[in-house]
C-alpha positions in Angstrom: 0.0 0.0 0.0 2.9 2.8 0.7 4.6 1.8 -2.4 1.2 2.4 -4.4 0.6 5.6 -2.7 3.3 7.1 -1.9 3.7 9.8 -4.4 -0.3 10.4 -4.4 -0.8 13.9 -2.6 -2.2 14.6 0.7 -5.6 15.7 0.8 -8.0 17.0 2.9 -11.2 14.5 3.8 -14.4 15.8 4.8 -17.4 14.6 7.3 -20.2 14.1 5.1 -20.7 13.1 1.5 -24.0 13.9 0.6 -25.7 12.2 -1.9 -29.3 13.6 -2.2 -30.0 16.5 -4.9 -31.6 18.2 -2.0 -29.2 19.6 0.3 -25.9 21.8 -0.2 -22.9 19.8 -0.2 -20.4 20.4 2.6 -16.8 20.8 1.9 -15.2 22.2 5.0 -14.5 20.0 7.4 -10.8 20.9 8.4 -9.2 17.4 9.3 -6.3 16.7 7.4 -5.2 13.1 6.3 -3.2 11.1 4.7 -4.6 9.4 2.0 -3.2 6.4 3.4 -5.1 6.9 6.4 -8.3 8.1 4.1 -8.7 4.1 2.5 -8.6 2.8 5.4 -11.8 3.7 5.9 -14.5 3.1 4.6 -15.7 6.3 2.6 -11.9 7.1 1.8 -12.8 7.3 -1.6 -15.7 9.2 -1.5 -13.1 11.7 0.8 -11.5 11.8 -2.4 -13.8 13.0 -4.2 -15.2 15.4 -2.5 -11.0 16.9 -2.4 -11.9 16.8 -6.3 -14.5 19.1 -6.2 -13.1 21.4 -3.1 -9.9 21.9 -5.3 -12.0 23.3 -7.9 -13.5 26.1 -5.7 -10.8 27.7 -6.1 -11.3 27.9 -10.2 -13.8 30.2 -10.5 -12.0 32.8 -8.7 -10.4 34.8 -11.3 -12.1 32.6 -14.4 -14.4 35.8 -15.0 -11.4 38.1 -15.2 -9.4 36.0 -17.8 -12.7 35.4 -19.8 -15.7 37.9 -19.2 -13.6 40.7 -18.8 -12.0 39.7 -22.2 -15.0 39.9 -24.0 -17.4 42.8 -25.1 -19.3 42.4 -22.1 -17.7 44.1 -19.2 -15.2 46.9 -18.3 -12.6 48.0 -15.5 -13.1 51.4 -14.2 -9.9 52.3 -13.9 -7.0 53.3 -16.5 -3.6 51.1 -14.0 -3.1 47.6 -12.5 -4.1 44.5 -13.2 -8.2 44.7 -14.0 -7.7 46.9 -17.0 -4.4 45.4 -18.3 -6.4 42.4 -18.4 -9.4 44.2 -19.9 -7.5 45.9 -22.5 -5.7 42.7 -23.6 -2.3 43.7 -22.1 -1.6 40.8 -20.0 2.1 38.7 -19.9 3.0 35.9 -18.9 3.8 36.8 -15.5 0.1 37.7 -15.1 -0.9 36.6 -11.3 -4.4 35.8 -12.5 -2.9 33.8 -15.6 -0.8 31.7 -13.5 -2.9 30.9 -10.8 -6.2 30.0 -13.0 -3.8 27.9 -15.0 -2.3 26.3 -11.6 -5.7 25.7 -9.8 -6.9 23.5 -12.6 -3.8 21.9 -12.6 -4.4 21.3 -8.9 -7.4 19.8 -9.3 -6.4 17.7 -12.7 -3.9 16.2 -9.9 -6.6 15.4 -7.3 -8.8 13.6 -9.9 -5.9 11.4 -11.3 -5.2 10.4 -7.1 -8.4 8.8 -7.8 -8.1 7.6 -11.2 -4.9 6.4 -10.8 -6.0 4.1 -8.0 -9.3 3.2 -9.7 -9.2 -0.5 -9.5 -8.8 -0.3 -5.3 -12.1 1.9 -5.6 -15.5 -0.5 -3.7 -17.8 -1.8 -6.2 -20.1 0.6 -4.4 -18.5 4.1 -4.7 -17.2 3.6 -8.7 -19.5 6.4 -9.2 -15.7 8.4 -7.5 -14.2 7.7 -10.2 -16.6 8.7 -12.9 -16.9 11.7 -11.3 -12.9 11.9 -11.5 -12.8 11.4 -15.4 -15.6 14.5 -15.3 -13.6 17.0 -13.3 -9.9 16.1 -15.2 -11.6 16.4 -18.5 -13.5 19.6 -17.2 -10.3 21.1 -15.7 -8.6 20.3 -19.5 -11.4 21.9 -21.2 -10.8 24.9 -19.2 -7.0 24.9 -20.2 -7.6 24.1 -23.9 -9.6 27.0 -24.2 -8.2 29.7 -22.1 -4.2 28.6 -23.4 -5.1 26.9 -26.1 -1.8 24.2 -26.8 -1.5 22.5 -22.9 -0.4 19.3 -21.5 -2.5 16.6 -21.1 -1.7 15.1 -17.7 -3.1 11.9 -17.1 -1.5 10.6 -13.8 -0.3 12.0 -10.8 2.5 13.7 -11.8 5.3 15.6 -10.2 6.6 18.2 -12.5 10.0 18.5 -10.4 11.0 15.0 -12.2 12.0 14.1 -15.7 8.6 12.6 -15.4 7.7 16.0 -16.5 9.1 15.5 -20.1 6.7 12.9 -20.8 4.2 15.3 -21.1 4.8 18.2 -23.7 2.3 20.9 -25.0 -0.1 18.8 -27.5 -1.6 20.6 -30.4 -5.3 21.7 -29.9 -6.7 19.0 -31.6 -5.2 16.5 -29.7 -6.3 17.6 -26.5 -9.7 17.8 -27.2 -9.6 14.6 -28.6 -8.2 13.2 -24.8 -10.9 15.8 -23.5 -13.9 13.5 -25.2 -12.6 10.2 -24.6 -12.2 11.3 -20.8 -16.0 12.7 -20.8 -17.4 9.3 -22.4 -15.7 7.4 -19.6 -17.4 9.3 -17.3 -20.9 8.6 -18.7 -19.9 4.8 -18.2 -19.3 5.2 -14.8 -21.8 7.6 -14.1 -24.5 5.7 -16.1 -27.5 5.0 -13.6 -26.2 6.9 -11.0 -28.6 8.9 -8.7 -29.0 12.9 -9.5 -26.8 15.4 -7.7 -26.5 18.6 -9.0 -23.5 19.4 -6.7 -21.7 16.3 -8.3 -21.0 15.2 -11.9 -23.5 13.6 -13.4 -24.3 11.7 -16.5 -26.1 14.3 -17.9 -23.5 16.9 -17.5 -21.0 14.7 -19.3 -22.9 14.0 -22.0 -23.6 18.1 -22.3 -19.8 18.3 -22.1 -18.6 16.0 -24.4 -20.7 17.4 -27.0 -19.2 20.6 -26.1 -16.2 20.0 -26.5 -16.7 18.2 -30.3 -18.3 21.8 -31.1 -15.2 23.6 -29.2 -12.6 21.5 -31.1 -10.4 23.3 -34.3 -12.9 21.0 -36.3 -16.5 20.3 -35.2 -18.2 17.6 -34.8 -21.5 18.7 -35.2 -23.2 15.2 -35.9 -21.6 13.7 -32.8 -22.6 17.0 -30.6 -26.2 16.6 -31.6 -26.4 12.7 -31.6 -25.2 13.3 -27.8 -27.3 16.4 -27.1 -30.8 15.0 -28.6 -29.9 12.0 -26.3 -30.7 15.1 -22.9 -33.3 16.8 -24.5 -35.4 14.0 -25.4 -35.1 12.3 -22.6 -34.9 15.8 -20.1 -37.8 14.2 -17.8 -36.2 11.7 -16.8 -32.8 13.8 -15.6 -35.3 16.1 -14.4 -33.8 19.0 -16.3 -35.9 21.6 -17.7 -36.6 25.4 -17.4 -37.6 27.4 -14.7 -40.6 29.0 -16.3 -44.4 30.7 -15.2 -47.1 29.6 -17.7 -49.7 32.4 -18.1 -52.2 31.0 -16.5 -50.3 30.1 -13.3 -48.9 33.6 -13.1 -49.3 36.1 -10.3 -51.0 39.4 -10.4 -49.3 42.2 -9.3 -52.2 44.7 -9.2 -55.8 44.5 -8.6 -58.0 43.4 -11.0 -57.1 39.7 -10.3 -58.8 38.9 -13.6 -56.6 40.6 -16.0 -52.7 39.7 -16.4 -50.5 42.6 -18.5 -48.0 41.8 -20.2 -45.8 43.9 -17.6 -47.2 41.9 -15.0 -46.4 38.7 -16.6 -42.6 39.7 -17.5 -42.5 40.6 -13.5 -43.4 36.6 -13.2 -40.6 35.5 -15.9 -38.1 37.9 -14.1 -38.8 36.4 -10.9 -38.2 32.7 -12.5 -35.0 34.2 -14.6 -33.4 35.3 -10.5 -34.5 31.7 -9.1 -32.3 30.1 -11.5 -29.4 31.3 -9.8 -30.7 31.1 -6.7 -31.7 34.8 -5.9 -35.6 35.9 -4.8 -36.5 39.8 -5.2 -37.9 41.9 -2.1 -41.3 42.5 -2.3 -42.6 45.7 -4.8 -44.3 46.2 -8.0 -45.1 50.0 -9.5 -45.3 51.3 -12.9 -45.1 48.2 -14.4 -42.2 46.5 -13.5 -40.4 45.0 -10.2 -38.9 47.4 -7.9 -37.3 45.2 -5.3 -33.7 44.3 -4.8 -31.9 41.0 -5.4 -30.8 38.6 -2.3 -29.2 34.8 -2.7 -31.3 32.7 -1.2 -29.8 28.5 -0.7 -33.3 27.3 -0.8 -33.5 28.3 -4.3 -30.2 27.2 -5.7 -31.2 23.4 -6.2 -33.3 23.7 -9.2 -34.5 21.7 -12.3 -32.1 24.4 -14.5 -29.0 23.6 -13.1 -27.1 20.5 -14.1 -23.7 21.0 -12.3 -22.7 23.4 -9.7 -20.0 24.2 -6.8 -21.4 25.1 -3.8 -20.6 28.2 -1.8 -21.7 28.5 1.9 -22.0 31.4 3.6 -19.6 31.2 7.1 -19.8 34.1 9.1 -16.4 34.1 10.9 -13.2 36.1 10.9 -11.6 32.5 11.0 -11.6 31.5 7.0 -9.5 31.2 4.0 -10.0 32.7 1.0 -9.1 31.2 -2.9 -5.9 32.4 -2.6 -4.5 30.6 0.7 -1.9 28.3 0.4 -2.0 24.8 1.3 0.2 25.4 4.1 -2.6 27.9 5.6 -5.4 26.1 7.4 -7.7 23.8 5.3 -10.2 26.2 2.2 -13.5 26.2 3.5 -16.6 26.6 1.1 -17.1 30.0 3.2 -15.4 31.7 0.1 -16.8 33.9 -2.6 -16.6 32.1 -6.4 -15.3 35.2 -7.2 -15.6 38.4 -5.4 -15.5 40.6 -8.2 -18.4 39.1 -9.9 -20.9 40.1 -7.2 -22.8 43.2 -6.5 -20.1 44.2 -4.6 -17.3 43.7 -7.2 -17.3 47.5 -8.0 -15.2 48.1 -5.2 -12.3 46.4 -7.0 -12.9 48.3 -9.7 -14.8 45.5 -12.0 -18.3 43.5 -12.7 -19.4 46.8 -14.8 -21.4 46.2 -18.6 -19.7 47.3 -21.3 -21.8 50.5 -23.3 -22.2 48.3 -26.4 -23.3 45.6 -23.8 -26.5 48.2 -22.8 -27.5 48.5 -26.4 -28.4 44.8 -26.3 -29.4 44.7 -22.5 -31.9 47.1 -21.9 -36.0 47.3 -20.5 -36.7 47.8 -23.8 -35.4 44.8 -25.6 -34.5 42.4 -22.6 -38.1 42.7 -20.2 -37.2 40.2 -18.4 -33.2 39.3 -18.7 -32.7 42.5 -17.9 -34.4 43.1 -14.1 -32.3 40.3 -13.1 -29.0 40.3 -14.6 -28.7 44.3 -14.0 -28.5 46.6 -11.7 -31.5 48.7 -12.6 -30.8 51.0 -10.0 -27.4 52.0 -11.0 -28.6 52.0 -14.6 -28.6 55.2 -16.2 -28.9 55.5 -20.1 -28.8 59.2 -20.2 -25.7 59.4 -18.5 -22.6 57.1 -20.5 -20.1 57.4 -17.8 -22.5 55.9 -15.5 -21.2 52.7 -14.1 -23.8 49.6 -14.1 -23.6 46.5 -12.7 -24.2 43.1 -12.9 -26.8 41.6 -10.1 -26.7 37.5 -11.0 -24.9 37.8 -7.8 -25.8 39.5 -5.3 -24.1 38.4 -2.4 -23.3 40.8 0.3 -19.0 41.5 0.9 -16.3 39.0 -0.1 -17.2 35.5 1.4 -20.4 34.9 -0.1 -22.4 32.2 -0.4 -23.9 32.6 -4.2 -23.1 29.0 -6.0 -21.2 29.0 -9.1 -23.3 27.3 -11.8 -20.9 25.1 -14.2 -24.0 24.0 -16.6 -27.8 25.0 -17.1 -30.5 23.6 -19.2 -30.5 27.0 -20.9 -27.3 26.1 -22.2 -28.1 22.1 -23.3 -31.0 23.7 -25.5 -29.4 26.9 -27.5 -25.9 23.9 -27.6 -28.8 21.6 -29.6 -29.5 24.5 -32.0 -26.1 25.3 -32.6 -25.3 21.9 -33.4 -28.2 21.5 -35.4 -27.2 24.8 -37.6 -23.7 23.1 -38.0 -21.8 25.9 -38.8 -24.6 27.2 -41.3 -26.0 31.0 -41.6 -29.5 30.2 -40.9 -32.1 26.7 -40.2 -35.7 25.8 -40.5 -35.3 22.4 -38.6 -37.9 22.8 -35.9 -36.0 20.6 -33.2 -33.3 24.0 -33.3 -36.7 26.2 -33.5 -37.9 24.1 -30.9 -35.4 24.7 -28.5 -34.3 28.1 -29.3 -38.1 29.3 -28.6 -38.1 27.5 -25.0 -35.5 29.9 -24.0 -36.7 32.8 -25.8 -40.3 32.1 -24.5 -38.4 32.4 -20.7 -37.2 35.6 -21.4 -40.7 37.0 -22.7 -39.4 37.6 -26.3 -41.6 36.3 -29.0 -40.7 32.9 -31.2 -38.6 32.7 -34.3 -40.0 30.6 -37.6 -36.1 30.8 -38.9 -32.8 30.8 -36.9 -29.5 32.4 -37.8 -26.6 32.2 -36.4 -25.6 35.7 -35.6 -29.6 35.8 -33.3 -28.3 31.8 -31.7 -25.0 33.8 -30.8 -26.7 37.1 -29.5 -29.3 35.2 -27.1 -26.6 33.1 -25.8 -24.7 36.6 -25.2 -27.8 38.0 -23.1 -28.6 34.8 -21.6 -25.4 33.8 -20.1 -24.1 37.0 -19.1 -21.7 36.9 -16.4 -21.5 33.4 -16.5 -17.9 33.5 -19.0 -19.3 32.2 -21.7 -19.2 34.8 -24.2 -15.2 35.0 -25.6 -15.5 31.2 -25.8 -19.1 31.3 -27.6 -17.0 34.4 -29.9 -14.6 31.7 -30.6 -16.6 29.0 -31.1 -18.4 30.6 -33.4 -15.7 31.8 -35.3 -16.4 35.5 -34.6 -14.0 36.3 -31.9 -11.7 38.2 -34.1 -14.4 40.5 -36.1 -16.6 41.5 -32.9 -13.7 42.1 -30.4 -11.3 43.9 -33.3 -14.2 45.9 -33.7 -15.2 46.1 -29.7 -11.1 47.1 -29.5 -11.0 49.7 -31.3 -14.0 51.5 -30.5 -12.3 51.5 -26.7 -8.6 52.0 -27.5 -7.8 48.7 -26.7 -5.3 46.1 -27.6 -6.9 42.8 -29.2 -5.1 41.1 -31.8 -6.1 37.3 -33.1 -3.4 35.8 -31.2 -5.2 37.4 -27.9 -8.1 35.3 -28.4 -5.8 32.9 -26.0 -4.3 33.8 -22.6 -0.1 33.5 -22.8 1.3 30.3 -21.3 2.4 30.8 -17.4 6.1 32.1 -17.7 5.9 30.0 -13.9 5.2 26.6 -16.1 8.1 27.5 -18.6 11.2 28.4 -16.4 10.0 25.2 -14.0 11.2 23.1 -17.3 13.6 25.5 -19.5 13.2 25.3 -23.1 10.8 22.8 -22.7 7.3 24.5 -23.5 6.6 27.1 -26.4 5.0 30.4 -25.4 1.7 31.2 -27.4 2.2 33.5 -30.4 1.6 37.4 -29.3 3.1 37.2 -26.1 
């Protein structure tokens, strides 16, 4: 047994592994063991896995800097430091935020191969570890490829002060995504059967993920993507996946005639459903036709029939915590922390989290009813005035360790995914499965159906719909507009994009810890 482990790292194990959908899963139990001493008992595994996913609480961090803040979405305040170097496109290689969101998903690559590595030790009765294992390395890869675009693929537990190193190079794009895949379809073996929890990888999710990636990859797969996504939508019951949405009839009326529901009334409804996915309810207030209340999170809310994967946040009120940043050397990262402080209604102290002007064009009362009330500020949104600062409010967690969860997939995204891989690359389709789907979302967000869909209205709704959620430089790049839109975004704000800035540089950390070994990206 010391032989086998005794190069796997130390973890931390935690008291309870909770396997119903129902409750918040708790990561922040501060015993540290061995992992030795974690299989030899008898949830070691499961101890294991639940390292996995507290390792990748530290991901989303600064993820919204090095992606959101790189797209035409949001804007620093401020003209020095790090926030509008970053916004600007002016980052090296020596970038603190590049480095660490490059070295936390390595982190948590390693954790997942402890278990993978050691798969055939794992109880016929807790295989579902090492599915979930296969999930987060291929998850933490997908991350890499797309933020640094040529990475290793590391496959074992690895320690990079070795020649052991040297086995694994930079691959070419193509290749990783191809590792990517085949680590996502392992995990929908294992996971195959296994009980819903939407604060653990599921089969769903890696079926959603895999067919992301084959439309992510230099050349898509489109067939394969929608082969795997029809095989969630069609059967969406029975993961018990679907929108958070107010029919008509069932909504509430805001004023008195209870016979007669106005259209403003019934946006109010949608805008109430469109908070609840993330796990926020709006304080109580309705005048002149819309809702006048402000945002809270609320933990009852944030298990939902929307969300497919998350990472749970807790709110810990203590002065006793570590934050994302604390080394392992500090006492053990609690699930007290913020996903990412500047992200939250508070962010604006640190001089981020505010919507870009051309952002407002496209996110306004007037074309986004319902999107708008709860992805906004409305009170610190001012069209009259374009030096006015507003903000986002998906979440609006009150100071720095907050307790808003970080949504890794949605149903929102499954459907407008189908569409796109039903379009395959094409300006426009008929087929009524993409219509189908499309509309669902649409019909959420109180905007009326489409007959025909194009590409450049799938790429806009995903732009409005997952705001704040860093999916728009990668949906840019996907769709093979990055260059055109952020050239054009660039040099309407002085900025400095070029088509090699599309990717983040490679870590100058991961270079000089292996000379002349790895090859920076081109631009940097």
């Amino acid at each position: 047994m010391k032989k086998i482990y005794k190069n796997i790292i130390v973890c931390f194990s935690f008291a309870t592994l909770l396997t119903s959908c129902e409750e918040e899963l708790d990561l922040s139990n501060p015993t540290a063991l061995s992992n030795e001493e974690l299989l030899q008992t008898d949830d070691g595994f499961e101890f294991l896995a639940n390292g996995v996913l507290d390792a990748y609480q530290k991901i989303p961090a600064n993820e919204f800097l090095l992606t959101e803040l790189r797209s035409d979405n949001v804007r620093a305040n401020s003209e020095n430091g790090n926030f509008p170097a970053i916004n600007a496109y002016n980052v090296d290689a020596n970038n603190g935020d590049v480095s660490s969101y490059y070295s936390n998903n390595m982190s948590t690559i390693k954790h997942a191969n402890t278990i993978i590595d050691s798969r055939f030790l794992v109880p016929e009765d807790q295989q579902y570890v090492v599915g979930e294992a296969y999930f987060m390395r291929a998850l933490c890869h997908f991350n890499l490829v797309r933020a640094y675009q040529n990475v290793p693929f590391i496959d074992k537990v690895l320690d990079v002060n070795t020649e052991e190193a040297l086995d694994y190079p930079q691959l070419p794009e193509a290749e990783v995504y191809e590792k990517i895949i085949d680590d996502f379809k392992t995990s929908i073996a294992y996971l195959n059967g296994v009980e819903q929890n939407r604060y653990r990888p599921s089969e769903g999710a890696a079926i959603t993920f895999a067919a992301k990636a084959y439309l992510s990859q230099p050349n898509p797969d489109y067939t394969e993507a929608e082969l795997l996504l029809a095989s969630v939508v069609e059967n969406s019951s029975s993961y018990g996946y679907s929108l958070i949405y107010t029919e008509r009839a069932n909504a509430e009326n805001f004023d008195l005639d209870p016979d007669v529901i106005t259209d403003d009334e019934y946006n109010a409804n949608l805008v109430i459903d469109y908070g609840e996915v993330f796990g926020n309810s709006i304080s109580d207030g309705y005048s002149d036709g819309v809702l006048e209340g402000t945002w809270s999170n609320n933990d009852a809310l944030e298990i939902n029939d929307e969300v497919i994967f998350s990472i749970a946040y807790d709110l810990v009120s203590s002065d006793n915590y570590v934050t994302s940043d604390s080394g392992l050397d500090d006492q053990v990262e609690t699930d007290s922390e913020s996903h990412s402080f500047a992200m939250t209604l508070q962010g604006p102290s640190n001089g981020v989290n505010i919507a870009t002007l051309d952002f407002l064009e496209v996110m306004n009362p007037e074309l986004q009813p319902v999107r708008f009330y709860a992805s906004i500020d409305a009170l610190s949104y001012d069209p009259t005035d374009e030096t006015n600062d507003t903000f986002n409010a998906k979440f609006p967690t009150d100071g720095e360790i907050g307790d808003n969860d970080w949504i890794v997939l949605r149903y929102a995204d499954v459907l407008l995914l189908y569409a796109e891989a039903i379009l395959a690359g094409g300006n426009s389709t008929t087929d009524s499965r993409a219509i189908d789907a499309f509309n669902l979302v649409r019909q959420r967000a109180g905007l009326e159906e489409v007959v025909n869909l194009t590409k450049d209205e799938l790429l806009e709704e995903r732009r409005v719909e997952f705001v704040y959620e860093n999916q728009r430089l990668y949906d840019l790049i996907r769709f093979g507009e990055a260059d055109n839109v952020l050239t054009a975004f660039s040099n309407a704000n002085s900025l400095f994009y070029t088509s090699e800035k599309k990717y983040l540089p490679f870590p100058q950390t991961e270079i000089d810890n292996l000379p002349g070994f790895y090859i920076q990206n081109s631009g940097y």
